[in-house]
N, C-alpha and C positions, 0 to 999 in steps of 0.2 A: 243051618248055622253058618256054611262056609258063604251064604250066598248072603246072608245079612252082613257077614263081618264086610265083603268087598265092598256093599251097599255104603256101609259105614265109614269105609276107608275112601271110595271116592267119595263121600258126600263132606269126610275133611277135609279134601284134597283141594274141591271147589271151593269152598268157604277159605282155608287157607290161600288160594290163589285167586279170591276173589279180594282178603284183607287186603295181600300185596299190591292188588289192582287201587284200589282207595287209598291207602300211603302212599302209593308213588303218585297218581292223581292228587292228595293233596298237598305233594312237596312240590309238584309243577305248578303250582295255581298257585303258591306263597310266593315260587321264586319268579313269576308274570305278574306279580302285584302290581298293578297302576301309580296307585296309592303310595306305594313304598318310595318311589322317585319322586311322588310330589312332596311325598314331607322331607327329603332329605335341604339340607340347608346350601342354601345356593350366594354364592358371596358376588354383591353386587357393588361396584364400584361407585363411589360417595361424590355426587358432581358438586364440582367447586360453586358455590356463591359469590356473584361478585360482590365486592365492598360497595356499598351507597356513593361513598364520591370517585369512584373509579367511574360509576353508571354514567354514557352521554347525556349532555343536556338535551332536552327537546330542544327540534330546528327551531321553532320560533323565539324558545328564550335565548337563543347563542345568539341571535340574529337581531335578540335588542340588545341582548350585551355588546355585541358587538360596534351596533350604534352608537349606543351612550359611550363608549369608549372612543369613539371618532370623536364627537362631539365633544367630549373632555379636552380631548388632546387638539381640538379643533381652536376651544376655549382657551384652553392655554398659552396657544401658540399667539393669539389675537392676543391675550393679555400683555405676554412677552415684548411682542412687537407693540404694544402700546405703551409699555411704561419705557422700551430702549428708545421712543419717538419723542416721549416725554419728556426724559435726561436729556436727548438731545437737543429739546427745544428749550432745558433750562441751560444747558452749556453753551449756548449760542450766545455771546459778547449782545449786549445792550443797542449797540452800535457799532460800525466798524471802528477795528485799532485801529491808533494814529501809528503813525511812523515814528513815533517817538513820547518819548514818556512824559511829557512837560507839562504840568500844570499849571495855573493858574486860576486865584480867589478872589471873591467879591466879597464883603459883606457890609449890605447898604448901611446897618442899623450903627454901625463899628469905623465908619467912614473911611472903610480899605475897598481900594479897587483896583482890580488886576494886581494883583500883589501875586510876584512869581512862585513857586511854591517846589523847591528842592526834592529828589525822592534820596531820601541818605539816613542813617540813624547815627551819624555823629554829631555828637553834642556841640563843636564847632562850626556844623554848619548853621545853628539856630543864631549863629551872632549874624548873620546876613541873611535872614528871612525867615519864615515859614519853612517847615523840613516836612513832610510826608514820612513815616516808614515805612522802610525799603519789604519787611515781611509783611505788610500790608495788602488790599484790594486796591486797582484802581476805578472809577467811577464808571468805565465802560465796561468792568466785570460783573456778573450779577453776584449779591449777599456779598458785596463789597462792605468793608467799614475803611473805608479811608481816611487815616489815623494820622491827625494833622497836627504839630506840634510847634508855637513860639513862645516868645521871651513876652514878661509882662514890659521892661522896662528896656533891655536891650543896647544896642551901640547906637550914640550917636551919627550920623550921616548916613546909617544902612536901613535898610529894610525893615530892620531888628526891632528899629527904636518906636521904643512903647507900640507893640505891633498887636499886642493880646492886652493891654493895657485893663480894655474894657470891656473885656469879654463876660465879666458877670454882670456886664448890664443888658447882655441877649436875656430873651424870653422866649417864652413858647408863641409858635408859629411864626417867629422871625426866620426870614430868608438868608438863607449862604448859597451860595453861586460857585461852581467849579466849571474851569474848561479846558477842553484839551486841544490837543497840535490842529486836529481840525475843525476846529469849531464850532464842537458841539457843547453844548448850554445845559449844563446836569443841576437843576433845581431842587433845593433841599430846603426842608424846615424843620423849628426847631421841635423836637419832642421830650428830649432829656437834658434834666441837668444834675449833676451830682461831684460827691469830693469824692476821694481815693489817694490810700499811701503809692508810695514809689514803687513799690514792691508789688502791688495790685498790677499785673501784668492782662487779665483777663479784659480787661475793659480796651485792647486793643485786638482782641481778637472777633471773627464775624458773627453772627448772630443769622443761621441758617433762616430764609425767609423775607429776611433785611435787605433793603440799599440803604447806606448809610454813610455821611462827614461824622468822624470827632473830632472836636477841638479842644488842644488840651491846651494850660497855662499853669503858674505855679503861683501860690497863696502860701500866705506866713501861717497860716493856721485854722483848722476848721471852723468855717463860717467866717474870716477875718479875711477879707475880700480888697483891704483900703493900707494897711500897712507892708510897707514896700521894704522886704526884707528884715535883718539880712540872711534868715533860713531856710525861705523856702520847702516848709515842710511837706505841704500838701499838693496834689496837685488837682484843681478842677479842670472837668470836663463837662462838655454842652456836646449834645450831641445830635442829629438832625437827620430825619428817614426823607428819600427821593420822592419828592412827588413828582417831576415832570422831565423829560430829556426834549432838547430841541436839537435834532444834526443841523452841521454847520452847514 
């Protein structure tokens, strides 16, 4: 009996220290897990996207944009320098200025020749000729209206007398003649003829595109061409685009 109880007692003893051998075995093998580290969660840093129009352009597109951008500004610059060549060839005087302002009128149809022609816009000067105004163009300027003004009936012994008399017997494509200090011959025909009050100021102003004479006179009443005073209400105007410059 004593030798079976010993039997029995180490053969718990083994078994008892063979449990402890397998739990402590399977506590080292959970805590070497592989596995365990690979599921644990790993925080990985979230790389920026860049925005679409941040991205460069491909070299070949930058390199036609870049082109078509010369060439704009290439374009423009020729433009620029064409239209400043173009102002300046429409500011360039007709002819050279004279040294003075002096005019002088023909009109074959009206049997005035050389008839001096005043630059003034006082009403006193028209008793002694033809008067020009003075805010006017003169005929060596370009889109000139050179705004010509006398008396139908006027002062005896002057300039004056009956100097526009017959002015409503110009017509279309009747010639007037202008000339300045130096000699140059500004040819003009007729293309307008119409009435206007006193007050109608626009009819002396230029007409972009235009070279142009008007000639103004006063009439007792619209369409009444023949009765000389004494009101003078209206005033007609004939007026006459440049066809030709001759230098003196």
């Amino acid at each position: 009996m004593r030798k079976f109880r010993k039997r029995r007692q180490r053969a718990g003893f083994v078994l008892l220290t063979s449990l402890l051998i397998i739990v402590l075995g399977i506590t080292l093998f959970f805590r070497m897990d592989p596995f365990e580290r690979a599921s644990e969660t790993v925080s990985v840093e979230r790389v920026a996207v860049p925005m679409v129009g941040g991205a460069p352009e491909a070299v070949a597109e930058q390199a036609a944009d870049e082109q078509a951008a010369e060439e704009n500004t290439g374009s423009q610059m020729n433009s620029d320098e064409g239209e400043k060549q173009q102002q300046a060839e429409a500011e360039k005087p007709v002819t050279p200025v004279p040294a003075t302002n002096d005019l002088w009128m023909t009109i074959p149809k009206l049997g005035l020749y050389d008839n001096y022609v005043t630059n003034s816009n006082a009403h006193s000067a028209l008793d002694y000729g033809a008067a020009k105004r003075v805010d006017t163009g003169f005929p060596w300027q370009n889109d000139a209206n050179t705004y010509i003004a006398a008396h139908r009936l006027g002062w005896p012994g002057t300039a004056s007398d009956h100097q526009f008399y017959n002015l409503p017997l110009l017509a279309y494509g009747d010639k007037i003649y202008l000339y300045d200090a130096n000699g140059t011959t500004y040819t003009y025909e007729v293309t307008e003829i119409f009435e206007v009050l006193p007050s109608e100021t626009w009819v002396t102003k230029p007409d972009p595109g235009r070279d142009m004479v008007s000639l103004q006179t006063c009439i007792e009443n619209y369409g009444d061409y023949w009765t000389m005073g004494p009101n003078w209400y209206i005033r007609y105007v004939v007026r006459a685009d440049r066809v030709a410059v001759i230098p003196g």
